[in-house]
N, C-alpha and C positions, 0 to 999 in steps of 0.2 A: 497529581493524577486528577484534582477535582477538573482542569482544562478538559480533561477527555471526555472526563462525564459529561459535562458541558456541550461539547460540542458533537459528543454520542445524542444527547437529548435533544439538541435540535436537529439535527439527520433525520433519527428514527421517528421520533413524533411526525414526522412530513407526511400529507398522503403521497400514494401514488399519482403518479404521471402516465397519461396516455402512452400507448406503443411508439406512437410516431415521433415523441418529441425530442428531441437535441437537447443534453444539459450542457453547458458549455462551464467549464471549471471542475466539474465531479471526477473522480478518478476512477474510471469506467473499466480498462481490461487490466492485466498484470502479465508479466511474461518472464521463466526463469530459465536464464541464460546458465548451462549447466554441461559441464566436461564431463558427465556421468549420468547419462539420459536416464537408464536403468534401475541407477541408484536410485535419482530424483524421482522416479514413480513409485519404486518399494517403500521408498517414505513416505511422501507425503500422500499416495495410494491409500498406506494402510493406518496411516495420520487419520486422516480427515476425511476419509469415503471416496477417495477422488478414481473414476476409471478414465482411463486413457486413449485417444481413438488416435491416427496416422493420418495426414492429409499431404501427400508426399515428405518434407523433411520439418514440417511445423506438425508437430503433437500438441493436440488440444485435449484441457484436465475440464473432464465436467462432474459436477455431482445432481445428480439424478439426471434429467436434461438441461440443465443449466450449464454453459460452458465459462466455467473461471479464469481458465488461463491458458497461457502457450507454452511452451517446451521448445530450447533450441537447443541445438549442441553449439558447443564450441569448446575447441582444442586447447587444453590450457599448457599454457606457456611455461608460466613461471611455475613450479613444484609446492610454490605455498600459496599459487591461486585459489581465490576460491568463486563455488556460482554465485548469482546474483539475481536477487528477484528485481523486476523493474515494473513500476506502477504508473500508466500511462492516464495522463490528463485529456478530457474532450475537449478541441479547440472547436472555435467556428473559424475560423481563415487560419490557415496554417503557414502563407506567406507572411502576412502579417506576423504572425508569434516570431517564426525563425528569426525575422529579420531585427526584433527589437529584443529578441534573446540575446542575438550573437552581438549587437550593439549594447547589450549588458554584460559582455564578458563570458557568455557561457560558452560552451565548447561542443560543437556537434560531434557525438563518437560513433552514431550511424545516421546518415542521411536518410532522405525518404525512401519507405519502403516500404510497396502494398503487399498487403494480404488478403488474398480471397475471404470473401464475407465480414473482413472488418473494417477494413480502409487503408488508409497510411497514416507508419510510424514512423514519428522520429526520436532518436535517442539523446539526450542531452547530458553534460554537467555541468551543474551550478559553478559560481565561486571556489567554493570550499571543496568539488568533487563531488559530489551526493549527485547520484547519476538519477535521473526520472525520464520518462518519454512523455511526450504529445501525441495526441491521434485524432485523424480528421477521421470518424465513423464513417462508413457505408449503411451501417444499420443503425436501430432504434438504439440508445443511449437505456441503460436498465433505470428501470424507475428507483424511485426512494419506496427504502421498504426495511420492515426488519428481514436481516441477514437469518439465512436457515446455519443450523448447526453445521459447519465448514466450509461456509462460505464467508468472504470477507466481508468485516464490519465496518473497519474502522483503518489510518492511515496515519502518522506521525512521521514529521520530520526534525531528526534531532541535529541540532545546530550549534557551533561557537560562536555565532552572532545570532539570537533567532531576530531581534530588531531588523536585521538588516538583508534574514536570509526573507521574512517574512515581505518588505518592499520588494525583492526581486521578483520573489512567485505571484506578484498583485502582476507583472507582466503575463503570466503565462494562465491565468484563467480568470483575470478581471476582477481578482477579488476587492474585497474591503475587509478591513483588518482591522481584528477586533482582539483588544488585550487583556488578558486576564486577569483580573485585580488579585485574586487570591494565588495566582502561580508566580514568583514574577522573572520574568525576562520569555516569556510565554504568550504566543499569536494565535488566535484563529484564523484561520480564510474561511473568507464568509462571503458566501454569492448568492441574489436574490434570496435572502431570508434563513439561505443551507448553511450549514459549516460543514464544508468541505474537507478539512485536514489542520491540523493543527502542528502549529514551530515551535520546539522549547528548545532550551537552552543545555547544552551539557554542563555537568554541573566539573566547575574546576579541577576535583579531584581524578577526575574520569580522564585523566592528560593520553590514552593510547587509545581512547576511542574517535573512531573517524566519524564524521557528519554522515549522515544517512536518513535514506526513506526506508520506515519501518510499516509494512501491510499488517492486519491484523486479523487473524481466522477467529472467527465467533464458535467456541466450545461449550461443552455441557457440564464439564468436568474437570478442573483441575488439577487434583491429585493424578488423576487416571490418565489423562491426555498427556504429563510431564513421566511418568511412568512407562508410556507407551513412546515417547523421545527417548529413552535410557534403550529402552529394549530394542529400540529399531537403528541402535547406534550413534545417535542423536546426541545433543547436550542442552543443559541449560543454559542460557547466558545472562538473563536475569531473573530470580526467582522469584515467586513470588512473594510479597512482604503487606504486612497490616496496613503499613502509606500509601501501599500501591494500590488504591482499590480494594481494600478490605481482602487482601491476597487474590485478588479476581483477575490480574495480569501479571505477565511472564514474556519475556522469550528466547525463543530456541534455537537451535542450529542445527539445521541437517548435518547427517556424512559430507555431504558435498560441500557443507560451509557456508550455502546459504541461510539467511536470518529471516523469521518472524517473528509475529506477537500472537499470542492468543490474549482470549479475552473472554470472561465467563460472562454472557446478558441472558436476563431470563427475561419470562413474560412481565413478571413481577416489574423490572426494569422497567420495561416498555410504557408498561401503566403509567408509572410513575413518572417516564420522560413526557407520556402522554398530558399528563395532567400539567 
């Protein structure tokens, strides 16, 4: 977990960025594709503060006025489907990305497709399957900042090759990759000076878990926020533990099956990345 810290302390330490500017590599909106529109509000509504507004069949999750995510239905097929949160990368040319994605193997599972007030997304998977989107903004890219209490902080993609999942995504937002001495089989993406998200490795024994992009909500409390998963029907799927962060990360799984992280940062934190 020191990777995360890691590349939490250089995020957060950043100042802000004017309104106006374009980050091109930062993982800017999220969207959960979700057979249980109603469900997915009851939870993560009374999770994390999130209220809900209707913009014809895209529902948008804001907390306070800040809008974090999108809400889509989709009909699930299979009976052991589950939703799926998807975490969209800021491109600058989105012909270019597609084109040197799809000449890397990836697999487009939704083509382009705008959205009033955000732009166009496209949906992708890797190699391995671990589905993420691109998005070419319409609007201002949110700056660097420390995340408020349930909003998202931080972003993980856990891999069976992270060496090799971490060259790929140097395609999709320009990074440079930087490896963590103390983690190891563990990446950063690293764009002008940010650390954008970080690759590890699953570790061998974990043989049924699939490759994935894990988003991570910034909590105040983690006893209470894992308590309030249990009661809203929820589960744990990793707890938290003394290696993990001095038990400061976890994650969880809605009713519906989709997966996060939370993640305890306090101000204390902040200083300390500051410094």
């Amino acid at each position: 977990m020191r990777c995360l810290l890691l590349a939490l302390s250089l995020t957060i330490a950043a100042q802000a960025v004017g309104d106006s500017q374009r980050l091109p590599g930062k993982f800017v909106w999220t969207e959960l594709v979700t057979y249980d529109v109603a469900m997915s509000e009851t939870f993560y509504g009374q999770l994390f503060g999130w209220q809900f507004d209707e913009e014809g069949d895209y529902r948008v999750a804001w907390l306070g006025e800040e809008a974090v995510g999108g809400l889509i239905y989709r009909a699930r097929v299979n009976p052991e489907g589950k939703s799926r949160w998807i975490a969209y990368v800021s491109v600058e040319d989105m012909g270019a990305v597609k084109t040197a994605l799809q000449e890397a193997g990836a697999e487009i599972l939704a083509d382009s497709r705008q959205v009033a007030g955000l732009g166009e997304l496209v949906v992708f998977a890797d190699g391995e399957g671990a589905v993420f989107g691109v998005i070419d903004t319409a609007v201002s890219d949110p700056g660097d900042y420390l995340a408020d209490i349930g909003d998202w902080i931080w972003i993980q993609l856990f891999s069976r090759d992270a060496d090799r999942a971490s060259r790929f995504y140097e395609l999709v937002g320009g990074y440079q990759r930087v490896e963590v001495a103390q983690s190891l089989g563990t990446w950063l993406l690293v764009r002008e000076g940010y650390a954008r998200a970080v690759v590890s490795t699953i570790a061998a024994q974990h043989r049924d878990a699939s490759p994935a992009w894990v988003p991570f909500v910034r909590i105040a409390d983690m006893r209470a926020t894992l308590d309030r998963v249990h009661a809203l029907g929820g589960r744990t799927l990793v707890a938290p533990r003394a290696d993990l962060y001095d038990n400061r990360v976890a994650l969880i799984e809605a009713p519906d099956g989709s997966a996060v992280g939370v993640l305890v940062w306090t101000a204390a934190d902040d200083e300390e990345a500051a410094r």
